[in-house]
mmCIF entry with sequence, helices, sheets and N, C-alpha, C, O atoms, coordinates in Angstrom:
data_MODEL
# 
_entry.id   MODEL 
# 
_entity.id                         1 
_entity.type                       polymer 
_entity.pdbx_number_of_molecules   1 
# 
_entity_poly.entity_id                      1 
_entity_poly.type                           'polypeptide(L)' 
_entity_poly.nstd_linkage                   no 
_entity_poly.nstd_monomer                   no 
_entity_poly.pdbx_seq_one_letter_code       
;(UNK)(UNK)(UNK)(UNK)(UNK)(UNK)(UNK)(UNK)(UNK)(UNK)(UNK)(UNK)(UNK)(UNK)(UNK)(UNK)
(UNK)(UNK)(UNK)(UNK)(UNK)(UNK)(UNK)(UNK)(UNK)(UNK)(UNK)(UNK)(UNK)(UNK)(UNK)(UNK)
(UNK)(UNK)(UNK)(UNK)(UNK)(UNK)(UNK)(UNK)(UNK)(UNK)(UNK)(UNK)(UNK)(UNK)
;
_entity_poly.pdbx_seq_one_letter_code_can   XXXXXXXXXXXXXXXXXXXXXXXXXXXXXXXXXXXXXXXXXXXXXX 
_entity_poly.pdbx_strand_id                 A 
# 
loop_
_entity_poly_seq.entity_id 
_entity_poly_seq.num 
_entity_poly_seq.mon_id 
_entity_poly_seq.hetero 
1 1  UNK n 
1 2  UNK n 
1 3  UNK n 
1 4  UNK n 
1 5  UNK n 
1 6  UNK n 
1 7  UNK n 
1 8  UNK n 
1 9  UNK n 
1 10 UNK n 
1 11 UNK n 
1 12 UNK n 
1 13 UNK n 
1 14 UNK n 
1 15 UNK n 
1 16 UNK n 
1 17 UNK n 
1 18 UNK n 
1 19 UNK n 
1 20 UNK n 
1 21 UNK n 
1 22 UNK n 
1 23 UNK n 
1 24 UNK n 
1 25 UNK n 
1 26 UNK n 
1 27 UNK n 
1 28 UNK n 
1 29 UNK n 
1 30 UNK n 
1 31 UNK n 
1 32 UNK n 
1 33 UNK n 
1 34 UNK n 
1 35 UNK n 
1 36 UNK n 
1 37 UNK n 
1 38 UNK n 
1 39 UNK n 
1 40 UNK n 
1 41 UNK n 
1 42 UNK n 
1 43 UNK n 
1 44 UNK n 
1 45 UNK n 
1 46 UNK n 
# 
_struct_asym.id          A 
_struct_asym.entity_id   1 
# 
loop_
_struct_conf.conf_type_id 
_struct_conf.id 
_struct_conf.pdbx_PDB_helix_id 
_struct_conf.beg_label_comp_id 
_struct_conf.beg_label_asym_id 
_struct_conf.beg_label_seq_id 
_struct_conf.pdbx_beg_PDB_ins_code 
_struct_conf.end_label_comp_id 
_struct_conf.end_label_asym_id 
_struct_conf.end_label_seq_id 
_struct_conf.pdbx_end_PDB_ins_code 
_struct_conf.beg_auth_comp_id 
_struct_conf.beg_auth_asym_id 
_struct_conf.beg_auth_seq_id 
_struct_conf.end_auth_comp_id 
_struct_conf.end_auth_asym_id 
_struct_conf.end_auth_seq_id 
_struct_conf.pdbx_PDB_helix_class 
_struct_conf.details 
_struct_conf.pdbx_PDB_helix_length 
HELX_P HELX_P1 AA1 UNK A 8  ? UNK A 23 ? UNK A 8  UNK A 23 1 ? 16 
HELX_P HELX_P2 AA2 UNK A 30 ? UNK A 33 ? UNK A 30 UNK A 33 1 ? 4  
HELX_P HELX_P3 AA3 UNK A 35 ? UNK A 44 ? UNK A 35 UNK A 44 1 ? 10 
# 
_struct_conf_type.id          HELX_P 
_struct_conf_type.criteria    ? 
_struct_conf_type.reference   ? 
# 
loop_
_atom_site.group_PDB 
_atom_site.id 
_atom_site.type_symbol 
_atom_site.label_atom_id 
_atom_site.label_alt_id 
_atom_site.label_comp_id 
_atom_site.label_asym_id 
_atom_site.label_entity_id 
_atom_site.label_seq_id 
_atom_site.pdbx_PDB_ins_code 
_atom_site.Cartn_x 
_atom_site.Cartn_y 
_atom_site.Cartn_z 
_atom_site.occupancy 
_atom_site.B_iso_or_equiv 
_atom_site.pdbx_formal_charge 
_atom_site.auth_seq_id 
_atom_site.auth_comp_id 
_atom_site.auth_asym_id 
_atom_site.auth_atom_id 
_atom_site.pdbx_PDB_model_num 
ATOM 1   N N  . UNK A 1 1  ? 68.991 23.796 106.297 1.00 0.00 ? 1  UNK A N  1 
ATOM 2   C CA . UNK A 1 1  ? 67.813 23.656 107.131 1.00 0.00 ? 1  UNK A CA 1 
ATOM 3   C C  . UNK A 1 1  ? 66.608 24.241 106.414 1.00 0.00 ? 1  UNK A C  1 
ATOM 4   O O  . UNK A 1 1  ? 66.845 25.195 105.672 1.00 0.00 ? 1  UNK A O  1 
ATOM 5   N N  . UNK A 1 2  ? 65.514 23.873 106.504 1.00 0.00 ? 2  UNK A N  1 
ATOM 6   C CA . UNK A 1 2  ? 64.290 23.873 105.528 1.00 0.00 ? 2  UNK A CA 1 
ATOM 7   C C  . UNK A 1 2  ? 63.784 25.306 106.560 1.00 0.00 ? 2  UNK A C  1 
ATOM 8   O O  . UNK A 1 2  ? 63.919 26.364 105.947 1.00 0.00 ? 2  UNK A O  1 
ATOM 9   N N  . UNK A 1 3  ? 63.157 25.485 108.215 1.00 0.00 ? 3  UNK A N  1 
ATOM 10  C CA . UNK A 1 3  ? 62.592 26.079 108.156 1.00 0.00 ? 3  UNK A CA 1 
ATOM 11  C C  . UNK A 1 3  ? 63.463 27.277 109.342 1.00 0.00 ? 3  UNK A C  1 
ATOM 12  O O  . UNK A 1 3  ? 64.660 26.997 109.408 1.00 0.00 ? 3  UNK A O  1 
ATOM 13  N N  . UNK A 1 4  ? 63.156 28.216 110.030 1.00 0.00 ? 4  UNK A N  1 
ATOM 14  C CA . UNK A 1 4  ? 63.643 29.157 110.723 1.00 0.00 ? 4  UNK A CA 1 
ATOM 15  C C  . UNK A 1 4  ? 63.249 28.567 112.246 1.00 0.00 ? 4  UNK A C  1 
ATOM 16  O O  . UNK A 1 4  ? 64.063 28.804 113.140 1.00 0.00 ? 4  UNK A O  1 
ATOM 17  N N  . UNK A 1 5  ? 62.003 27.788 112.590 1.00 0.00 ? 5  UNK A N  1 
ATOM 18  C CA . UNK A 1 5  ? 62.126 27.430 113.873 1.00 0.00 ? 5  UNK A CA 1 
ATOM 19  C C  . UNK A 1 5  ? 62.686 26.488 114.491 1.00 0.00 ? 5  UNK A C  1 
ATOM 20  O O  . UNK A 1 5  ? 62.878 26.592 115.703 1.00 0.00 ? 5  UNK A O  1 
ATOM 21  N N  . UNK A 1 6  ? 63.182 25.040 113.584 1.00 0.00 ? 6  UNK A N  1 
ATOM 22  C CA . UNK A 1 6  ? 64.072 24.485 113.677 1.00 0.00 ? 6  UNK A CA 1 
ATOM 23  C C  . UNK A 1 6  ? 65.386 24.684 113.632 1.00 0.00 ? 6  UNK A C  1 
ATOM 24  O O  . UNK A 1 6  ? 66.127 23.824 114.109 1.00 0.00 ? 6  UNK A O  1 
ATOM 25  N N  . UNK A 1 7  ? 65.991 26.028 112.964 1.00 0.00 ? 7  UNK A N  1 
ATOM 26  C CA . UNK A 1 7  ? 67.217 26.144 113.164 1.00 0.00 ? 7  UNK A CA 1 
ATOM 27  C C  . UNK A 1 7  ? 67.422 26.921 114.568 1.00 0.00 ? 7  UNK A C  1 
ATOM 28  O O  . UNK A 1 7  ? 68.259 26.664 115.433 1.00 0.00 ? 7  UNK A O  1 
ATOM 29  N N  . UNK A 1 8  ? 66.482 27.895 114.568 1.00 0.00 ? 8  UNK A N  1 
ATOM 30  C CA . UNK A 1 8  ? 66.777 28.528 116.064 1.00 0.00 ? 8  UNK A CA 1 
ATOM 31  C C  . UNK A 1 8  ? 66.487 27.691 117.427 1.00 0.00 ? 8  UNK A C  1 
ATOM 32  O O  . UNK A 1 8  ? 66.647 27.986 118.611 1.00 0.00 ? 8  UNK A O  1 
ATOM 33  N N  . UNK A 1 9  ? 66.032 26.612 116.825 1.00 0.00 ? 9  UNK A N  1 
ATOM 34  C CA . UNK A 1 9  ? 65.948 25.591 117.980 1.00 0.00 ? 9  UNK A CA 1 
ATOM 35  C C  . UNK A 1 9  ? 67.223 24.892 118.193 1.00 0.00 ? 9  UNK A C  1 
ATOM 36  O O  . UNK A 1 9  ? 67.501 24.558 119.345 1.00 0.00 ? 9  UNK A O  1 
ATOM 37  N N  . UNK A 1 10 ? 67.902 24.671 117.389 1.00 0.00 ? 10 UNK A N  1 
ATOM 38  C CA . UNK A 1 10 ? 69.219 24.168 117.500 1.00 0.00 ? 10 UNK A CA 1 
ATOM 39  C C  . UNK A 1 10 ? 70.283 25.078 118.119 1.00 0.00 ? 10 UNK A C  1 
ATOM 40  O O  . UNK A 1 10 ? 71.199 24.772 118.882 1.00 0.00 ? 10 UNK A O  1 
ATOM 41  N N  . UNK A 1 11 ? 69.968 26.185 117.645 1.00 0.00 ? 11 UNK A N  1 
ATOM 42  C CA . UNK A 1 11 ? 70.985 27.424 117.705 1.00 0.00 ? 11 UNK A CA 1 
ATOM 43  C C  . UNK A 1 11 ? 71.899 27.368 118.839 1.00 0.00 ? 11 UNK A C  1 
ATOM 44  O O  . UNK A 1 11 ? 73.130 27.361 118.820 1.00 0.00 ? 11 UNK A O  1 
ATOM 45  N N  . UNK A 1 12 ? 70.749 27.315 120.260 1.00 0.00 ? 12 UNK A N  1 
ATOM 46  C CA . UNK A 1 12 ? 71.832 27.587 121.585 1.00 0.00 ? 12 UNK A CA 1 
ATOM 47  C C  . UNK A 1 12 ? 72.608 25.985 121.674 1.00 0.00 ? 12 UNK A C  1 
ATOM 48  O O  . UNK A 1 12 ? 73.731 26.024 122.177 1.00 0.00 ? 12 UNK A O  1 
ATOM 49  N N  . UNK A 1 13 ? 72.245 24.969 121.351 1.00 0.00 ? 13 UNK A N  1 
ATOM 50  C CA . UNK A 1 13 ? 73.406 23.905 121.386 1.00 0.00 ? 13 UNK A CA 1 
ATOM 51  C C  . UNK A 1 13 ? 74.527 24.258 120.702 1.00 0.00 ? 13 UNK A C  1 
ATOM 52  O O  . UNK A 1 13 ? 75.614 24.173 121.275 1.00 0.00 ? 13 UNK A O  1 
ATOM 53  N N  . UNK A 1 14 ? 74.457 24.640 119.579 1.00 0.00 ? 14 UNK A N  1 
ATOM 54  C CA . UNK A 1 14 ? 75.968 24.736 118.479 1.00 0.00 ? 14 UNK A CA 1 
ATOM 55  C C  . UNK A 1 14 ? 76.643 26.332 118.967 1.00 0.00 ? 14 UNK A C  1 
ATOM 56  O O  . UNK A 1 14 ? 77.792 26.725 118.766 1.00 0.00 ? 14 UNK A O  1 
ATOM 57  N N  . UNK A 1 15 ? 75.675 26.963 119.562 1.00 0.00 ? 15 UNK A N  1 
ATOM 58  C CA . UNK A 1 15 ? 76.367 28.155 120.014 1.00 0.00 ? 15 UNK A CA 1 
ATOM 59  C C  . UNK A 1 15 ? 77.582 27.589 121.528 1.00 0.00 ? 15 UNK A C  1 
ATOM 60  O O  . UNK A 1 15 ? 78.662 28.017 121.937 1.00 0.00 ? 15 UNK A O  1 
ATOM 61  N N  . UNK A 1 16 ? 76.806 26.635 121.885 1.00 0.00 ? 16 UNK A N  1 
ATOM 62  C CA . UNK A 1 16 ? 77.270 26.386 123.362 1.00 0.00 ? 16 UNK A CA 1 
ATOM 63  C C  . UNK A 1 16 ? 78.813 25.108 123.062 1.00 0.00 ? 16 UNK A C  1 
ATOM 64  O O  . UNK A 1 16 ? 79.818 24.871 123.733 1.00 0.00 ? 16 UNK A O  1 
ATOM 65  N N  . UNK A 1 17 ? 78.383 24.659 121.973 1.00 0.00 ? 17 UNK A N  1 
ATOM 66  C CA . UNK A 1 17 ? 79.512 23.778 121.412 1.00 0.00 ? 17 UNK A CA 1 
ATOM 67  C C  . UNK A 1 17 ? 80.724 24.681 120.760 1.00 0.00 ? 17 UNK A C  1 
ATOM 68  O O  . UNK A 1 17 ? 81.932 24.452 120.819 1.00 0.00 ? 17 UNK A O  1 
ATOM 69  N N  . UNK A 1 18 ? 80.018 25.819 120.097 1.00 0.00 ? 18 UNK A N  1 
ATOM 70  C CA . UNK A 1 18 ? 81.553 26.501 119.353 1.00 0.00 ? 18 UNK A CA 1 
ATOM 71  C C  . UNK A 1 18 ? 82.104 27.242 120.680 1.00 0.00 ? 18 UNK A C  1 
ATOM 72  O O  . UNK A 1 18 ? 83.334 27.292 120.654 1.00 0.00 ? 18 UNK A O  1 
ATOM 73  N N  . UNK A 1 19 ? 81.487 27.885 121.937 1.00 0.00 ? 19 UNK A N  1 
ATOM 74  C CA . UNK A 1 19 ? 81.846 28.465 123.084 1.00 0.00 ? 19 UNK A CA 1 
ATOM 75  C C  . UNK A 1 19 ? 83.193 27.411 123.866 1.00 0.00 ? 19 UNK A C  1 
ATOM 76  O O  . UNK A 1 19 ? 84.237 27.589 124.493 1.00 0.00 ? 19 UNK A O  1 
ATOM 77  N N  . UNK A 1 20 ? 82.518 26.479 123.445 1.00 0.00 ? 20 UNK A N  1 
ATOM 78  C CA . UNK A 1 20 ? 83.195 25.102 124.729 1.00 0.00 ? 20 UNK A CA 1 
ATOM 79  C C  . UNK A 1 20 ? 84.671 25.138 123.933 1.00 0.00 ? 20 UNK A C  1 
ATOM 80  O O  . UNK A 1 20 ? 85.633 25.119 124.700 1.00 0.00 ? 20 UNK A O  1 
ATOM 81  N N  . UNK A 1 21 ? 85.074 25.200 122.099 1.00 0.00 ? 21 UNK A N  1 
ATOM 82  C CA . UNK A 1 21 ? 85.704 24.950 121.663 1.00 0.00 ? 21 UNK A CA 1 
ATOM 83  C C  . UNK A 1 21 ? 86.927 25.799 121.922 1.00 0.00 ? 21 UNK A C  1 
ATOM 84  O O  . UNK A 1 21 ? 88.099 25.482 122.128 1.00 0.00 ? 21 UNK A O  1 
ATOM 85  N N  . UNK A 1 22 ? 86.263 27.076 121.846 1.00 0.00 ? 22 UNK A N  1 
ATOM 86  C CA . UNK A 1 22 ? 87.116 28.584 121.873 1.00 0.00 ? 22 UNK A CA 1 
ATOM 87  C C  . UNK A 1 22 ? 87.890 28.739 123.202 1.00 0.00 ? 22 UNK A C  1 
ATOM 88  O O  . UNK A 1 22 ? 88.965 29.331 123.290 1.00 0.00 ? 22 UNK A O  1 
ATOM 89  N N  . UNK A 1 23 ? 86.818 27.768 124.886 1.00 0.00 ? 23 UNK A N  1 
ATOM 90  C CA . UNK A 1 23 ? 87.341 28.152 125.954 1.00 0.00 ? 23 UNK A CA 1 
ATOM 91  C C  . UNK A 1 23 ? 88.743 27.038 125.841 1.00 0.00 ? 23 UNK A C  1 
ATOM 92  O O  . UNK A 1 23 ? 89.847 27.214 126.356 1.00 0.00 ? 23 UNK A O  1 
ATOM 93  N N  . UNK A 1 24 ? 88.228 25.706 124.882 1.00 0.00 ? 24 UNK A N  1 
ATOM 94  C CA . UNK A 1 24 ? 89.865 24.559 125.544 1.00 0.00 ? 24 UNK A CA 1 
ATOM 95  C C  . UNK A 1 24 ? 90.729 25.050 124.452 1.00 0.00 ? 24 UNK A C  1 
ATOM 96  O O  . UNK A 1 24 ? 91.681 24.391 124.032 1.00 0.00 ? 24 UNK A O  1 
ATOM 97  N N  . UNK A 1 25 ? 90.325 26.449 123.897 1.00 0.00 ? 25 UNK A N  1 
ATOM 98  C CA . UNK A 1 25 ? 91.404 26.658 122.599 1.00 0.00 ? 25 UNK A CA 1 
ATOM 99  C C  . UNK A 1 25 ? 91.671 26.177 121.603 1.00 0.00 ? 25 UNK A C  1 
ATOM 100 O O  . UNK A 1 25 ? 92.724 26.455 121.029 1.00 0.00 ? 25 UNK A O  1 
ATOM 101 N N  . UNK A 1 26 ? 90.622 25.159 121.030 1.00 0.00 ? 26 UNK A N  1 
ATOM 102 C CA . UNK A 1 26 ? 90.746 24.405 119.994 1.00 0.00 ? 26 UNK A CA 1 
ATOM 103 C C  . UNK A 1 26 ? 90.443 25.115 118.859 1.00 0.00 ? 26 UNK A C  1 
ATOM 104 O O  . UNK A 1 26 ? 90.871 24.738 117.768 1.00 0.00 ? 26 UNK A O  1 
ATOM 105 N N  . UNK A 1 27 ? 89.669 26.225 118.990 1.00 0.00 ? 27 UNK A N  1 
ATOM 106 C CA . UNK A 1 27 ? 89.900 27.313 118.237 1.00 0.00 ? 27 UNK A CA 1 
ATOM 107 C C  . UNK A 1 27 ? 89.694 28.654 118.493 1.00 0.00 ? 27 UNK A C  1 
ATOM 108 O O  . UNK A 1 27 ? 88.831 28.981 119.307 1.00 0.00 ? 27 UNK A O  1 
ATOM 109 N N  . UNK A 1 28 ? 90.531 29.686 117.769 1.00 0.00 ? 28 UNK A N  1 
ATOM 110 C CA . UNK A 1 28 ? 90.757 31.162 118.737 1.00 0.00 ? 28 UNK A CA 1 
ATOM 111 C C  . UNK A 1 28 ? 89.040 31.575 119.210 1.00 0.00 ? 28 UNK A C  1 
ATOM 112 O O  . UNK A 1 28 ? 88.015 31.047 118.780 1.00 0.00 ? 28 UNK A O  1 
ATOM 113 N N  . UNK A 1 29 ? 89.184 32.827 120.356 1.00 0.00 ? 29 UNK A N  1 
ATOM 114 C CA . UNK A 1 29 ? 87.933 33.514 120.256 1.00 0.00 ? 29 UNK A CA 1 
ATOM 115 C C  . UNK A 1 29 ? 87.481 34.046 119.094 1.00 0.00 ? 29 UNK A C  1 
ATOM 116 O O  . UNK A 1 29 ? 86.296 34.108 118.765 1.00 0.00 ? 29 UNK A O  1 
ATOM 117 N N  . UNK A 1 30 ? 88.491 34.465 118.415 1.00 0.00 ? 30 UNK A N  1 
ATOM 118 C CA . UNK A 1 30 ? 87.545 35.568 117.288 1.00 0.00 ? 30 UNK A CA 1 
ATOM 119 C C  . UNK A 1 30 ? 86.798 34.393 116.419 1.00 0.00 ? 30 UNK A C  1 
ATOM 120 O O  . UNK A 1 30 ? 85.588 34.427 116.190 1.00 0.00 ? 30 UNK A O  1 
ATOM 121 N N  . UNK A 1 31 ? 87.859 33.126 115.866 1.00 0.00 ? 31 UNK A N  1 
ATOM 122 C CA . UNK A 1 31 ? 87.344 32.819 114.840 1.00 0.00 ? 31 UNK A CA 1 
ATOM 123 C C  . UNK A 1 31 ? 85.727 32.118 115.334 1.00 0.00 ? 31 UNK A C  1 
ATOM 124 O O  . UNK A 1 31 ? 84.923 31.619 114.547 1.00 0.00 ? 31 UNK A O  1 
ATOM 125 N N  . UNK A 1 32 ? 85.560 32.241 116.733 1.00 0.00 ? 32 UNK A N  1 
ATOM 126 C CA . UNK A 1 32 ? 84.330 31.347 117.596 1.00 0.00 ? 32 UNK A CA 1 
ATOM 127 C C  . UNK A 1 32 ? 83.411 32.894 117.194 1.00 0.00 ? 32 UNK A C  1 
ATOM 128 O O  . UNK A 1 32 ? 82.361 32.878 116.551 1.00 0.00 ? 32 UNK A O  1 
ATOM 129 N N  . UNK A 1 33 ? 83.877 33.794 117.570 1.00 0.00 ? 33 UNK A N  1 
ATOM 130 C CA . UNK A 1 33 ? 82.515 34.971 117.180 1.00 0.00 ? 33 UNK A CA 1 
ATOM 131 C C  . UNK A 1 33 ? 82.167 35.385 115.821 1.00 0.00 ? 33 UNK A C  1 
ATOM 132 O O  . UNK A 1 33 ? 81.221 36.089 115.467 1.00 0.00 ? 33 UNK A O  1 
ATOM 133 N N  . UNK A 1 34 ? 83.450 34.616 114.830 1.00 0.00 ? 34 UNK A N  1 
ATOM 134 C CA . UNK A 1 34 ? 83.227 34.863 113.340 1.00 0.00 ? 34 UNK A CA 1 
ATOM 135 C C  . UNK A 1 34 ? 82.281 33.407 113.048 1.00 0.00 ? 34 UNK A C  1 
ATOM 136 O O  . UNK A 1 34 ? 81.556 33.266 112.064 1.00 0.00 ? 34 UNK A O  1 
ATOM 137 N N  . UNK A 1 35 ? 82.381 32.868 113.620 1.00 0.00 ? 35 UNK A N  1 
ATOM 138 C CA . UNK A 1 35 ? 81.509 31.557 113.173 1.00 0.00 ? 35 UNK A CA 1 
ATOM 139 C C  . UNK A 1 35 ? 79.591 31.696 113.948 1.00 0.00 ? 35 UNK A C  1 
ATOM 140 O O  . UNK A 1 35 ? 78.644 31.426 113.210 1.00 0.00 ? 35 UNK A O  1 
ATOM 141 N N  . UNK A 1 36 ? 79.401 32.042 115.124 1.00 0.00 ? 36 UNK A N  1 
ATOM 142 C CA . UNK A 1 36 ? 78.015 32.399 115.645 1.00 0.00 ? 36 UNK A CA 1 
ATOM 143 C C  . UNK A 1 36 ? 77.803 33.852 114.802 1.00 0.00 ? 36 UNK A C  1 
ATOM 144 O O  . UNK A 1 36 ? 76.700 34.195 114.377 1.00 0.00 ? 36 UNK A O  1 
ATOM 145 N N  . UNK A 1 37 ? 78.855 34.532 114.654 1.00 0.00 ? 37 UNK A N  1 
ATOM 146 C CA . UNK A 1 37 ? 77.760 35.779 113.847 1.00 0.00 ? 37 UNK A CA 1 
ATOM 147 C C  . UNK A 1 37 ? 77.335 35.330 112.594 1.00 0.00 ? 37 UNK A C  1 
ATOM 148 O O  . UNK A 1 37 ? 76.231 35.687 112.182 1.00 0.00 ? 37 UNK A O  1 
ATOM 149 N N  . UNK A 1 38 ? 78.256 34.390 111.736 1.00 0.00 ? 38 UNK A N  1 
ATOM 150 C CA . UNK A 1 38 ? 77.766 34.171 110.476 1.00 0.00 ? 38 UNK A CA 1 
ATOM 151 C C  . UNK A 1 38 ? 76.406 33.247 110.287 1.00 0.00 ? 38 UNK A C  1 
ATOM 152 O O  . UNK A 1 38 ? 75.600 33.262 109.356 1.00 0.00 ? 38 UNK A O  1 
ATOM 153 N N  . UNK A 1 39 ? 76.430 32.212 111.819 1.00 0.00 ? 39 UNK A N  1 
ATOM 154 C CA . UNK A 1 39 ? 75.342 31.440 111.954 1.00 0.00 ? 39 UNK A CA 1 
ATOM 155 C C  . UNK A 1 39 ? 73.884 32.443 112.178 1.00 0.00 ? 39 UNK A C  1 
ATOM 156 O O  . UNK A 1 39 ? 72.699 32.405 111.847 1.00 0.00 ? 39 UNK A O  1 
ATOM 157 N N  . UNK A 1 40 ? 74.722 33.252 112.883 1.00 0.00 ? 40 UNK A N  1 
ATOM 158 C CA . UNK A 1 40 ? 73.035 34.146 113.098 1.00 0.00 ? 40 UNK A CA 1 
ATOM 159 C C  . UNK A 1 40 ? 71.948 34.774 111.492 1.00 0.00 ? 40 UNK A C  1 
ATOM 160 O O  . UNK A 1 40 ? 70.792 34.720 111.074 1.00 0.00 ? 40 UNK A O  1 
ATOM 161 N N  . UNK A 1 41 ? 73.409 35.371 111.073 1.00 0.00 ? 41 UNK A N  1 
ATOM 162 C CA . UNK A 1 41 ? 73.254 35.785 109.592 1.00 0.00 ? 41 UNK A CA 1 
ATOM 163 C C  . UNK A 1 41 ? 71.970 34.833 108.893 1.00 0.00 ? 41 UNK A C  1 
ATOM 164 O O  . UNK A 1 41 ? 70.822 35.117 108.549 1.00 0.00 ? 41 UNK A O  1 
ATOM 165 N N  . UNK A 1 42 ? 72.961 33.281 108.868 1.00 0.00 ? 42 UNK A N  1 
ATOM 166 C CA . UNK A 1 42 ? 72.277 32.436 108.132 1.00 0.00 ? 42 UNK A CA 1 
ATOM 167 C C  . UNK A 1 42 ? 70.335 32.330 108.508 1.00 0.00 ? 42 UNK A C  1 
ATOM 168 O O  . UNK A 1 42 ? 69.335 32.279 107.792 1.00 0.00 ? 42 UNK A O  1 
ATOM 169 N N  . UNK A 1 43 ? 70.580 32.337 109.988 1.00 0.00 ? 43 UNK A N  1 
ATOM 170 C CA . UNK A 1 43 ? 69.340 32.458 110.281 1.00 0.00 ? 43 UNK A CA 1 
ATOM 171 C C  . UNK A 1 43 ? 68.064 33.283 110.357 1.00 0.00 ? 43 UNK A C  1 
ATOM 172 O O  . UNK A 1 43 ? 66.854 33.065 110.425 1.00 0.00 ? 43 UNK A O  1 
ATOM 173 N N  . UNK A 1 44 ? 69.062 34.560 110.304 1.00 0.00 ? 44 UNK A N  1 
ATOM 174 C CA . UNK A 1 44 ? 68.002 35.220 110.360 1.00 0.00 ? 44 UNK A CA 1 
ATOM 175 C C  . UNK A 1 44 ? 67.098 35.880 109.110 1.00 0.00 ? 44 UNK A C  1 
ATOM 176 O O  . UNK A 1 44 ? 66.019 36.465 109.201 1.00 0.00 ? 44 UNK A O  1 
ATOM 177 N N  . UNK A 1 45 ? 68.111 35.513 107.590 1.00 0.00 ? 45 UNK A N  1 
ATOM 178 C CA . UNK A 1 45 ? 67.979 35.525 106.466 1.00 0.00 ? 45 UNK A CA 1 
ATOM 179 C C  . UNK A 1 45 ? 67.264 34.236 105.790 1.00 0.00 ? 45 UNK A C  1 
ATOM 180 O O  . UNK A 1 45 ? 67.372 34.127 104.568 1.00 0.00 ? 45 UNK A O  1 
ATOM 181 N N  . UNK A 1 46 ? 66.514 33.220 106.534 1.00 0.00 ? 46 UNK A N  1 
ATOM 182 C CA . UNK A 1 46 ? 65.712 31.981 106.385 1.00 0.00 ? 46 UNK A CA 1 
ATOM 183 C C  . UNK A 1 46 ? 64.369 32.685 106.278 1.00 0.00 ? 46 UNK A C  1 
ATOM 184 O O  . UNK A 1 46 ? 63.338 32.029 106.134 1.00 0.00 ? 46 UNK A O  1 
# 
């Protein structure tokens, strides 16, 4: 992603998509809070 307000504009969809994944178990909780913390990382280092 090129700039920081476009990604944090996206942010709460893909946050709300890896949430949805973790609740039908398609993948564990942790690896759902290892994946939004690393997204935050990414972002907030833009």
């Amino acid at each position: 992603m090129e700039n920081k307000a476009e990604a944090t504009a996206k942010l709460p969809s893909v946050v709300s998509l890896i949430d949805k994944l973790a609740k039908k178990g398609i993948i564990h909780k942790n690896k759902a809070a290892n994946l939004k913390s690393g997204l935050m990382h990414k972002i907030n280092n833009l």
